[in-house]
C-alpha angles and dihedrals in degrees: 000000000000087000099052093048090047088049097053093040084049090058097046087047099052089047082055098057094040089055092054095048099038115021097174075070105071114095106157104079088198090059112105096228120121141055098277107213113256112238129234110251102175097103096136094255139127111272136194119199115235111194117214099201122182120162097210114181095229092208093043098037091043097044092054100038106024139267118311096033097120124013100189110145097217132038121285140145111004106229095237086060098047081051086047091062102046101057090039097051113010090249138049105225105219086061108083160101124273117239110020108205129358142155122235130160131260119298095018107147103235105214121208116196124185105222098166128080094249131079115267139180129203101204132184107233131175090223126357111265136152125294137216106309112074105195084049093053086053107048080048091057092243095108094157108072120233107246088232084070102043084053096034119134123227082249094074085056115103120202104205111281084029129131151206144191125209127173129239096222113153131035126253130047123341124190134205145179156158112271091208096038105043093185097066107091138159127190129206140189122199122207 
């Protein structure tokens, strides 16, 4: 299993660090690879602050996937052990949105910032799925992606320190998740 987990993550890595050498290279638009542009979020409106928190281990993720993975600047979470939890609870911890779940009004700016040292996404579905990565997403137990992901732009992809900026524009329950990371949700009501 670990094999196979080290050999898909390899591939999505490699992918990573030819997109940011090369950038005429990428071909695939769901691939987490570039700088996705930060967007503007000085519109004036209300804003609430969502986290995306990872604690990569920079040696351990970069020797199994490929350089660039994390780029944490201190130890974290071994590999092995990120892999460990997965298969164990459906979920790492550390590897989450904060907050969770809140409640805001109508036209608050909801703002994502990647504060881990993976790349994230926070991204609007109809119903939480799975993401891009397909052993991920099994060993998630979402083994069905959400549509959002298979059509997501680069844009939705975070490096880490990057930001984005989505709307609250219509009342009821919005959720979002990582592409990449399918257990990293947030859930939001608008009043």
């Amino acid at each position: 299993m670990r094999h196979i987990a080290a050999t898909a993550l390899l591939s999505m890595g490699s992918l990573l660090v030819a997109g940011c050498n090369d950038p005429a290279r990428v071909t695939d638009p769901r691939a987490p690879l570039l700088a996705a542009p930060v967007s503007d979020v000085s519109s004036g409106s209300p804003s609430h602050p969502i986290e995306l928190l990872d604690q990569c281990d920079p040696a351990t993720f970069n020797g199994a996937v490929g350089p660039g993975t994390c780029t944490s600047s201190h130890p974290g979470i071994t590999f092995d052990r990120f892999l460990a939890q997965l298969t164990n609870d459906q979920a790492a911890p550390a590897w989450r949105n904060a907050p969770v779940n809140f409640t805001t009004k109508l036209g608050t700016t909801l703002v994502a910032i990647n504060r881990g040292g993976e790349v994230h996404s926070f991204t609007r579905v109809a119903a939480f799925g799975g993401g891009v990565v397909p052993f991920l997403n099994q060993l998630s137990g979402t083994p069905v992606p959400a549509p959002e992901c298979l059509e997501a732009p680069l844009s939705e992809y975070l490096l880490p320190g990057g930001q984005d900026a989505e709307p609250a524009d219509q009342r009821g329950t919005l959720y979002y998740q990582c592409c990449i990371h399918p257990w990293m949700r947030t859930t939001v009501s608008v009043h």
